[in-house]
N, C-alpha and C positions, 0 to 999 in steps of 0.2 A: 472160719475167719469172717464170711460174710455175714453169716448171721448173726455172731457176736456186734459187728458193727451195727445192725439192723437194730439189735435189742437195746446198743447204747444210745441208738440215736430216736427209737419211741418209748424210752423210759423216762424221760423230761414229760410229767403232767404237770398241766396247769391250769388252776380252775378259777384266776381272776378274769373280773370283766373289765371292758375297754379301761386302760389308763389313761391318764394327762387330764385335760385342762379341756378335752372333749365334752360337750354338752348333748347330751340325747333328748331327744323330744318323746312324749307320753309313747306313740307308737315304737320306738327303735327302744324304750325301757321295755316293753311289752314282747317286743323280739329277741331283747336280752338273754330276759328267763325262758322264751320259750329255747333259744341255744343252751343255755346251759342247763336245762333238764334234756335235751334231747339229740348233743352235736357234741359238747365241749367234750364228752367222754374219746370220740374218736379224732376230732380235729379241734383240737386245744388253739385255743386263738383263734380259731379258722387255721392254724397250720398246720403242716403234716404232723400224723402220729398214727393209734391205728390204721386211721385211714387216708388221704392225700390233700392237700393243701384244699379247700374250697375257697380262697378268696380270689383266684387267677381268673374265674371262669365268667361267663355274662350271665344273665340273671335269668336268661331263659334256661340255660342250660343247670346252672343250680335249683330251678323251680321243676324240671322236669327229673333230675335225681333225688329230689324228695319225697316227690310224690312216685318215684317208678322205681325207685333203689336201682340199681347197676352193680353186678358182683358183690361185695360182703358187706353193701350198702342196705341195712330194712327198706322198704318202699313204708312212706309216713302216709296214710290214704286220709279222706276228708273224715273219717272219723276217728282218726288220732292229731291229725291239727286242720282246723277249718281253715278255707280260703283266706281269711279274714288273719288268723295268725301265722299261714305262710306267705301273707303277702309284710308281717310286722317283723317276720324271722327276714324277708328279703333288704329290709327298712334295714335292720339290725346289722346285715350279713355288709351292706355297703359301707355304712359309718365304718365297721370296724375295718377292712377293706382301705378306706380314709384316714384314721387311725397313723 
């Protein structure tokens, strides 16, 4: 029974970016794509799915599970995204957050 409910409730994918009337700035378009080649697979929207909700958390704590993974999370190191695009993924992670 539990798992059934588990598999109904991270079966819902979704690969749109932010909606509405939201306006991004060149950097948080730049952290866009870099979420949706490297996030949206497990946390669609930022919400839960694979993996658990990322937008609840403060920005240190989402900068240090990128970079260090935690459980079935990859660790994303400086040579799969530079400082420079996890700081446009952190730009990206609050708009939507705002949203």
């Amino acid at each position: 029974m539990v798992s059934s409910t588990f598999l109904v409730g991270c079966s819902h994918r979704s690969s749109h970016p932010l909606a509405g009337a939201q306006i991004l700035n060149d950097s948080e378009i730049a952290g866009e794509k870099i979420f949706m080649q490297n996030c949206q697979r497990c946390h669609p929207q930022g919400a839960a799915g694979l993996g658990p909700s990322i937008l609840w958390a403060p920005g240190f704590a989402k900068r240090f599970q990128v970079r260090h993974g935690v459980g079935a999370m990859p660790a994303f190191d400086k040579d799969h995204l530079s400082e420079k695009e996890l700081d446009q993924l952190m730009e990206y992670l609050k708009a939507l957050k705002n949203n």
